[in-house]
N, C-alpha and C positions, 0 to 999 in steps of 0.2 A: 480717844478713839484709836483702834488698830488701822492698821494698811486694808483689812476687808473691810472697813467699815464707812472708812471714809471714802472706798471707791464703790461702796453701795450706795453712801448718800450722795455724793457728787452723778450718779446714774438714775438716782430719784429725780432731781432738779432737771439733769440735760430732760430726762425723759418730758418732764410737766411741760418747758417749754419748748421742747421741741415739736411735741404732740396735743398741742388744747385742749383739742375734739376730740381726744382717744387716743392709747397708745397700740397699735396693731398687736395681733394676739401672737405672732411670734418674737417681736419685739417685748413681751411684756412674760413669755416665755424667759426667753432667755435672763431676763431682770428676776428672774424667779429663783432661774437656777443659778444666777449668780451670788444670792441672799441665803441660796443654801451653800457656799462652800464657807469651811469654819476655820481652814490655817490660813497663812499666806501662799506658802506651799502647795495649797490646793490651788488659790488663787493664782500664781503665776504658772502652774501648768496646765490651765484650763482651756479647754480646745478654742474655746469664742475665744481667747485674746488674744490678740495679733500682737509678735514681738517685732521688732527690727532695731539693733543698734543700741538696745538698754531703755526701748521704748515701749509701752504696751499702748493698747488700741483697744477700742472697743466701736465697732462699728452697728450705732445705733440707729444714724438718719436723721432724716425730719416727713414730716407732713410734706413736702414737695420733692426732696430728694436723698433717693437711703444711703447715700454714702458718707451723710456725715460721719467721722467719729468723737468718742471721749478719748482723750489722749491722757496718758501721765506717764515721766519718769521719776525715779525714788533719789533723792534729793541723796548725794552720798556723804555729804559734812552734818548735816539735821535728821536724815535717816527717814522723814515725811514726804508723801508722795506730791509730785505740783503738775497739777491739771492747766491742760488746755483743749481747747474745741478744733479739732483740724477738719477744716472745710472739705476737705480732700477734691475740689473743685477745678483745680488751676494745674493737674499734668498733664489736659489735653485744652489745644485752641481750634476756633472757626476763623475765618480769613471775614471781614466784615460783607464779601459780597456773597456767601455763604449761607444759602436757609439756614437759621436757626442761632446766626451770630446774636441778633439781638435779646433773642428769648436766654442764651447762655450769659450774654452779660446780667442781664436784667437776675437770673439766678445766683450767681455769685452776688450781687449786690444784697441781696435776702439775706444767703448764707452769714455774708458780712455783717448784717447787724443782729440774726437770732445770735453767732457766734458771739456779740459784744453780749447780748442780753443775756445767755445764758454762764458766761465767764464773771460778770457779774453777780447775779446767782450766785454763783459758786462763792464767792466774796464772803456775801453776806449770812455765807453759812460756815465763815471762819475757816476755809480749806485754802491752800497757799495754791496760785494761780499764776501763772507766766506770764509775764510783763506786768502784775502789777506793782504799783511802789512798793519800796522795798518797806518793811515794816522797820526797821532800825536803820538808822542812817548812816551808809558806804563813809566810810573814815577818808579824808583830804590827804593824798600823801606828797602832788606838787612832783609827781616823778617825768610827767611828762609836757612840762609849762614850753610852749611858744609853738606845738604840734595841732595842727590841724586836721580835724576828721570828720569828713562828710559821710553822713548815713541815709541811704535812701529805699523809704520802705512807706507802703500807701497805710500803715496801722499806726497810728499816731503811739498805742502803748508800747510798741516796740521802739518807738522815735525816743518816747519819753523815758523809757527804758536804760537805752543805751547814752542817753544824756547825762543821768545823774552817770552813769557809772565811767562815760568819760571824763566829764568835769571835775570830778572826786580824783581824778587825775593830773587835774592842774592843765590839758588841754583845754583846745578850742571844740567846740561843737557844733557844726552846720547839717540841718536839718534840711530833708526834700522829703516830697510825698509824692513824686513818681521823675520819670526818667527825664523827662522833659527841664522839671524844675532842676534835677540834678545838673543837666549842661548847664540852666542858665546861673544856676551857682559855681560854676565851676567858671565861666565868662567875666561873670561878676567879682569873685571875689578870691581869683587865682584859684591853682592848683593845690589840693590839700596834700598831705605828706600820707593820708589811710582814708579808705573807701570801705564801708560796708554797703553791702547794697542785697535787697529783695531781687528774686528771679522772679516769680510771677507776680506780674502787678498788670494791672487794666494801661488799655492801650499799648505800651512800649514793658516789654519785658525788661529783665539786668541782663539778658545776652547781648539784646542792642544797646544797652547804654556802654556794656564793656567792648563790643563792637565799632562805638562812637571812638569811644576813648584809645583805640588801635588807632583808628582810620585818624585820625588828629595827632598820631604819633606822643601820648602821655602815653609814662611810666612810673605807674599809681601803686601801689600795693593793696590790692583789694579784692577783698572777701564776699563771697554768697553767702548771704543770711540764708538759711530754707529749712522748709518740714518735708523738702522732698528726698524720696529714698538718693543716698546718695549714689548707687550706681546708676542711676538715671541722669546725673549731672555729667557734662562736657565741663571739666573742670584744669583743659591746656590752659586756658584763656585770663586763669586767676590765680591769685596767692595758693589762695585755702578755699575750703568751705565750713564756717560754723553755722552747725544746724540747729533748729531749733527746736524745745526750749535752750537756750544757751545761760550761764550762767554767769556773773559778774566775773571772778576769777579767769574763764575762757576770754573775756574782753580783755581785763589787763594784763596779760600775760601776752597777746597780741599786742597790745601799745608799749610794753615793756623789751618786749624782744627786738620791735623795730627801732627803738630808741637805741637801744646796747647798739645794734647794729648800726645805727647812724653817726654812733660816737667812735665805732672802732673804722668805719670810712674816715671819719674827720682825724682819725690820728693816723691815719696810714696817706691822708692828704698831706699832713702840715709834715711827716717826717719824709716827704719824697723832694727830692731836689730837684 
């Protein structure tokens, strides 16, 4: 399949299960005239796709809320596009005393799993998907053996993600599924030497965990995982920010850099008198 074809089928599926009961007729519109464009060319300058950053969009909804979209960027080592579902839910919050906190949580928790169901889908119709396993196995190269790297993000395939491709490192890999369990990892099992972390996550955002991690006087090196537009990021507070989809090579190239960097302190220690 070409690049229009496989983001016509990957618009088939989100649509089925986004929409049971029916797909609304301007949504089902635009699925129309997206089956009519015939280059890529056409495809990538077509007024519905939203670009940002080498990223396209297609904002299709669901039955509860229209602002889901289909997301993909074009893979640039494989040249095939890799879909994911951006909730687009989490760049605004309610304070919990707030009419309408619980109703927003209770919808993000939806979005959260039609998002699993329909990236799934997408799987099983052989289209390459962000964060899932990698279909050939990341090579062992043992560059960064006795390094520690906590990742905290409430999506277990981005956990599971960033595990193989740490570990294929020769690091350590600690795992949290929100802000809370990241202090108590950080209590428990010391300070890691690299932090990634989710910015919107239920209950406690990665502002207050990187807010925590001030206030306790750590100096961590770490990064915001996100799909949020990056000029929206407050980003004094951190290394970097890798947004997502991110790709294995953007990870070790982060754990390789702070390594070099950690070996050229350690030699500018031992030659100081």
């Amino acid at each position: 399949m070409n690049l229009n074809q496989m983001v016509q089928l990957a618009t088939q599926v989100f649509l089925k299960h986004a929409y049971p009961k029916g797909v609304p007729s301007a949504i089902q519109e635009m699925s129309d005239s997206l089956a009519s464009l015939a280059t890529k060319d056409e495809l990538l300058a077509w007024s519905r796709l939203e670009k940002e950053n080498g990223r396209y969009h297609l904002r299709l909804g669901n039955h509860a809320y229209p602002h889901m979209k289909l997301a993909f960027l074009i893979d640039q080592d494989q040249g095939h596009p890799v879909f994911y579902v951006d909730a687009h839910d989490s760049h605004f919050n309610l304070p919990p005393n707030v009419p309408g906190h619980e109703k927003l949580l209770a919808l993000r928790k939806f979005n959260k799993e039609l998002k699993k169901e329909i990236e799934a889908a997408l799987i099983r119709e052989n289209l390459h998907v962000f964060g899932e396993k990698p279909q050939r196995e990341i090579k062992t190269v043992h560059r960064c053996v006795g390094m520690k790297v906590l990742a905290i993000d409430d999506e277990d395939q981005i956990l599971d993600m960033l595990s193989i491709i740490v570990k294929s490192m020769g690091a350590d890999f600690i795992r949290a599924t929100s802000v809370e369990e990241g202090r108590r990892m950080i209590r428990g099992r010391g300070i890691p030497d690299l932090i990634f972390c989710d910015i919107m996550m239920p209950k406690e955002s990665g502002f207050d965990f990187v807010a925590w991690l001030r206030k306790e006087g750590y100096s961590v090196p770490t990064y915001f995982i996100t799909g949020l537009n990056l000029e929206k990021i407050d980003r004094d507070r951190v290394t970097a920010v890798l947004q997502k989809p991110f790709t294995a090579k953007s990870v070790m190239n982060i754990m390789k850099k702070l390594r070099k960097e950690g070996k050229k302190d350690e030699g500018q220690a031992e030659g100081t008198i």
